[in-house]
N, C-alpha and C positions, 0 to 999 in steps of 0.2 A: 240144212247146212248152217244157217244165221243161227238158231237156236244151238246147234254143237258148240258153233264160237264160242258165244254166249254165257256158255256153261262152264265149258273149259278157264275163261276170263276169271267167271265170277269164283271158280275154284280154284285158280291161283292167287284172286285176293284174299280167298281165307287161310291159303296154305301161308303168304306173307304175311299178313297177322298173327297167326300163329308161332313162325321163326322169328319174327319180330319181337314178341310180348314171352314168350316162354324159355327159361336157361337151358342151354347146352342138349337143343334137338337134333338129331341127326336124319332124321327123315318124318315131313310128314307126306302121305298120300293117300290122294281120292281116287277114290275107282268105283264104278258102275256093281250093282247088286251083284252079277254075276261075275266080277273079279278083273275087269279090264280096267287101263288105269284112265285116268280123266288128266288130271294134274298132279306134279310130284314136285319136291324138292328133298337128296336124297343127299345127305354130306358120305363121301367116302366110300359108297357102293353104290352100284348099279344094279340092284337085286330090286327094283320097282315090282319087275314081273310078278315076283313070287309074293312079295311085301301086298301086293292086289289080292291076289288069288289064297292066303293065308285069311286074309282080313275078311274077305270074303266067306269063307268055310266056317271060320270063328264067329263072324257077325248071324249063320247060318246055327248055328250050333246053341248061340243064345238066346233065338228067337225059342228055337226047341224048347231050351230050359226052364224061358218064363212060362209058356205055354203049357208044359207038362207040371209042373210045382204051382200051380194057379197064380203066378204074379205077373200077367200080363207081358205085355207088350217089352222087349227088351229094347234100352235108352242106348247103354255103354258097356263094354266089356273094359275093364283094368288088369295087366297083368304087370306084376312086379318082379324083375327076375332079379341074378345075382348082377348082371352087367348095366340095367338096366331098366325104362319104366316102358308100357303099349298101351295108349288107348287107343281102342276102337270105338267110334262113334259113329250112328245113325244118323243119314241126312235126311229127311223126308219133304221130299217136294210132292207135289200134288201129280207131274208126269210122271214120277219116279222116285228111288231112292238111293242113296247115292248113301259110300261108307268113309270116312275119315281115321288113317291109321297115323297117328302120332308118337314117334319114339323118341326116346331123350336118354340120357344118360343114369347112373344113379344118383348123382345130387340135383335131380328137378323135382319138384316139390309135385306130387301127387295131386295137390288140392288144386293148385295154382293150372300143371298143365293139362285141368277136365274143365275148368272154370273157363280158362282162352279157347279149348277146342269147341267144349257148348256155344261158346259166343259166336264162333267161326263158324258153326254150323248150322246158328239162328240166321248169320246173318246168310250164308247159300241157301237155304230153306224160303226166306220172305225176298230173295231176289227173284225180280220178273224176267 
């Protein structure tokens, strides 16, 4: 139960980093490999549920891809739509691993919001 705290804490410090350092996010969140959510901050929907369980299928889907096209291990999934940008990022702690779904609008700078979510997810990764 201390460790759930814990975890939950340290994944709302990266999700505040993240809204803090990145333009015009509308949601980032962390959810558990299999799709459940850990921490959210969600502007203007309440679709965390599905925002989990998406990232989770996708983050599933790109493991496949590195693995089957020989390039390893996948980091981050980018998708750039017409409304909008999603990354999805791997968290990898040593009990588990944990996904980071970040969306933002279409004037967020692609470089900038993988640049603060890698940061965010170094820094949940080397929290104890």
């Amino acid at each position: 139960m201390q460790n759930e705290l814990k975890i939950k804490a340290d994944a709302q410090a990266a999700i505040d980093m993240v809204v803090r350092e990145v333009k015009n996010v509308k949601a980032v969140v962390i959810s558990s490999e299999d799709g459940f959510e850990v921490a959210a901050y969600v502007e203007h929907t309440p679709q965390v549920t599905r925002i989990s369980a998406m990232a989770s299928s996708l983050s599933a889907l790109g493991a496949l891809a590195g693995e089957e096209s020989q390039l390893g291990e996948c980091r981050n999934i980018i998708i750039e739509a017409d409304a909008g940008i999603l990354i999805i990022i791997q968290v990898r702690k040593v009990e588990h691993t944990l996904i980071m779904s970040v969306i933002a609008g279409t004037d967020a700078v692609v470089g900038q919001m993988l640049y603060v979510a890698k940061q965010a997810a170094r820094m949940l990764e080397t929290s104890t």
